[in-house]
N, C-alpha and C positions, 0 to 999 in steps of 0.2 A: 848795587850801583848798576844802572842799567850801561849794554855794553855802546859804542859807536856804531854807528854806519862801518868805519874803517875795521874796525874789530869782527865785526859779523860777516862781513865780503872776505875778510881772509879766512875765516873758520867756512866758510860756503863754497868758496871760489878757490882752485889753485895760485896760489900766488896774489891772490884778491882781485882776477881779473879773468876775463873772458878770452883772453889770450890777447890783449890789444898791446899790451906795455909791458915791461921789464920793469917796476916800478920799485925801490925798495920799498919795504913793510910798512915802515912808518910816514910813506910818504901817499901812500895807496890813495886816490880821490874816488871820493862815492859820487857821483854826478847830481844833482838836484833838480836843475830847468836850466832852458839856455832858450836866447830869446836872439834872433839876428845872429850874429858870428861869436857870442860871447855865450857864456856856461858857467854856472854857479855847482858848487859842489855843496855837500852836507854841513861843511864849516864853514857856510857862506865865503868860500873863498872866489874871486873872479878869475875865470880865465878868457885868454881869446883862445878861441876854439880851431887849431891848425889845422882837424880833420874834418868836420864836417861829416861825423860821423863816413868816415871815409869817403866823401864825396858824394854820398848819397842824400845829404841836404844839401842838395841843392841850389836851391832859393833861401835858405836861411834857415835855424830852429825855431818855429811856432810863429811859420810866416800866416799874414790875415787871412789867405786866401787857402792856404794849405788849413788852417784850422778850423775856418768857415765847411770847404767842403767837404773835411773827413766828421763832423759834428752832421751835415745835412745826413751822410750817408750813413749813419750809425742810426740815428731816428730811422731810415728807411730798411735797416737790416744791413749787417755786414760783410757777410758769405754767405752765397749760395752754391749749389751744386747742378747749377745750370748758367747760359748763359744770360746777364743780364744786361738791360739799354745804358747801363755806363758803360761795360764792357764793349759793345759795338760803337759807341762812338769813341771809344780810347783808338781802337781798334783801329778803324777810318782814320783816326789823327795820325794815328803812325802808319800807314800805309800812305800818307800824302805825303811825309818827311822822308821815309826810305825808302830810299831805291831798287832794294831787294825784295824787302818785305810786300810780297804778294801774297799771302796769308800767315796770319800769326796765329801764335795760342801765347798765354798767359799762364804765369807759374808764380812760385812766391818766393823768387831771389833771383839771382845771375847768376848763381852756382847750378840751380837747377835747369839754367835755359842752356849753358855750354855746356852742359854732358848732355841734354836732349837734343843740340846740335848736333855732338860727335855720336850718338846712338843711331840718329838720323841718318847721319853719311856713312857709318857702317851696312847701317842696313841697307840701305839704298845702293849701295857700291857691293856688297858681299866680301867685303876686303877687312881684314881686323885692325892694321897698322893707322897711326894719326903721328901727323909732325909735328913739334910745338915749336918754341926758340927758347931758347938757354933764359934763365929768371923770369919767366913769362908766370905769371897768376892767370887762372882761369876756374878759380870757385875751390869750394872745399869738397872737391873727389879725387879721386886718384891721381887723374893724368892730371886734374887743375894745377895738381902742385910737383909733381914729377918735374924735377932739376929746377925746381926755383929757390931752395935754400943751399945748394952747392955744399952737399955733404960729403961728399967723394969725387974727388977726380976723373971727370969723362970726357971724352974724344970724342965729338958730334960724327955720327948720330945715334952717341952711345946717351942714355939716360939714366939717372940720377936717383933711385927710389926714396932718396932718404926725408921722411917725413910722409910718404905716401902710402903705408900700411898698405903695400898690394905689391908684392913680390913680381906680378904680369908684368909692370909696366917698364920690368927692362926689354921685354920680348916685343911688346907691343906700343910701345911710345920711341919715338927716335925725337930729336933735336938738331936743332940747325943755329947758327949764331944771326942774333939779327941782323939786319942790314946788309948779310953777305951774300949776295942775288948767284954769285957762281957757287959758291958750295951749298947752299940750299937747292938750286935748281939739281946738280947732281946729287944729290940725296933721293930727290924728288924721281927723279929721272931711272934712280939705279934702284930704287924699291914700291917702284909705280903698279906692279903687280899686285902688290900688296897693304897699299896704302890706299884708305879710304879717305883722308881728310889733313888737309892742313887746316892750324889754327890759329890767330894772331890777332894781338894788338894792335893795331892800325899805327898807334902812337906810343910806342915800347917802352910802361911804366915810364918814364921820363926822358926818353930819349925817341926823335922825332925820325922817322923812316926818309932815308936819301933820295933824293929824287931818281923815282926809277924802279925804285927799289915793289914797293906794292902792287905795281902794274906788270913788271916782272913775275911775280908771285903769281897774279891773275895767269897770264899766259902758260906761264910753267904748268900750273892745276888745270888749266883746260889743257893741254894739249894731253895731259896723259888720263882723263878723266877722272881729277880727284876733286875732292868739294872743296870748296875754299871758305871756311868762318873767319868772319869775322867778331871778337868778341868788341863788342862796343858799351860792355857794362861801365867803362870808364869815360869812353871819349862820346859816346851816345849824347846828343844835345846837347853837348857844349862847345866842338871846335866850329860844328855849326848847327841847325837845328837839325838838319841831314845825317849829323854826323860825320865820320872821318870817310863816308862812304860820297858822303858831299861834298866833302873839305878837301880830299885827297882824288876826289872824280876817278874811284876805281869802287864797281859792284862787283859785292863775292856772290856768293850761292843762297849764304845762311847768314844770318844777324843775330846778336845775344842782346838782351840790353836788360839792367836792373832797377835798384831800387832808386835812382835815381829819376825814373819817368814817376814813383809817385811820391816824390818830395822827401825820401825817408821810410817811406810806412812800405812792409813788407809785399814787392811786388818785382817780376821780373816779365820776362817776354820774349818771345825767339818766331823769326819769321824767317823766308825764303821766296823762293821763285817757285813757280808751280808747274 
């Protein structure tokens, strides 16, 4: 008897998943197609689809226009290792939206554009230190995840390694709690030496920055010359087309943004000021 979709994702997959769910065994869904906000699984079961593939569909699963363009470009070739004339006018699109982004490069997630942001403002600062905020996501690397699962009890601007397979980033990542402009700014202020980069959510996983609070943040990073990312792989074209760099009328240094600019299909992008 041949086995299930559900049977062969648990013998493949830990847990029968890619790490998205907690799912018990027998309840495991194998996804099938999903078409607008809804998703069929292997047992033609319906769902409405709450993630959107984390928000990275954007526009919907197998909207017309996303499946028209990614069909023209696949007849024209996929990847190249150069650049090409979709690339420059992606390019141009989002340098008309952001307000930072005065040159970009192109990469293939939001994990990849926020650690080539923080490598950026390392290098450019000669400083090893980056700030995050307490539950802050920012990709799967080291600091991405340093004190976003709250594995052990810490005192900002102590950090959190648990989950982040990299012993450095108690030395080299510190934390701040969001929203609190006085005890970030002295964090900011007492390891300026050392610190090459704050990093943040414009819009904190689901909790919306105080007024004051980001422009705050701007001021504090300039005056001790640290870089200021913003990761916008979330709020990127949606709170406006600008972004929260729009939405909230404060420019950082550096901009992330993922798979969300190409409707789902693996793609990310990180730009700055020149």
């Amino acid at each position: 008897m041949k086995s299930s979709y559900r049977e062969r994702a648990l013998l493949a997959f830990p847990a029968g998943s890619n790490g998205e769910y907690g799912i018990p065994a027998e309840l495991v869904p194998v996804l099938l197609r999903g078409h607008g906000c809804r998703i069929w699984d292997t047992d033609e079961r319906e769902f409405l689809d709450m993630t959107m593939a984390w928000g990275a569909a954007l526009v919907g699963h197998a909207h017309p226009k996303i499946v028209e363009a990614a069909a023209r470009q696949a007849r024209d070739g996929a990847n190249f290792a150069a650049v090409n004339a979709r690339a420059v006018e992606l390019a141009e699109r989002i340098q008309s939206l952001s307000p930072c982004a005065e040159r970009i490069r192109f990469v293939a997630s939001g994990t990849e554009a926020t650690m080539l942001c923080l490598r950026i403002a390392q290098a450019a600062t000669g400083r090893p230190k980056v700030l995050k905020f307490e539950g802050a996501y920012h990709g799967q690397h080291p600091i991405g995840v340093t004190s976003m699962l709250n594995g052990k009890p810490t005192v900002p601007p102590e950090s959190d390694p648990s989950g982040a397979g990299a012993a450095w980033v108690e030395r080299d990542v510190l934390t701040a709690p969001f929203n609190d402009l006085a005890t970030t700014g002295r964090i900011i202020s007492e390891h300026a030496s050392e610190l090459a980069a704050v990093i943040v959510e414009p819009l904190h996983r689901c909790i919306a920055p105080v007024i004051g609070f980001l422009a705050g943040l701007r001021t504090a990073t300039q005056r001790h010359g640290v870089v200021l990312i913003f990761d916008e792989v979330v709020t990127g074209f949606r709170l406006a087309l600008g972004g929260a760099q729009e939405y909230y009328g404060v420019t950082p240094d550096l901009v992330a943004y993922g798979k969300a600019l190409g409707g789902g299909f693996p793609i990310g992008a990180y730009g700055g000021q020149s």
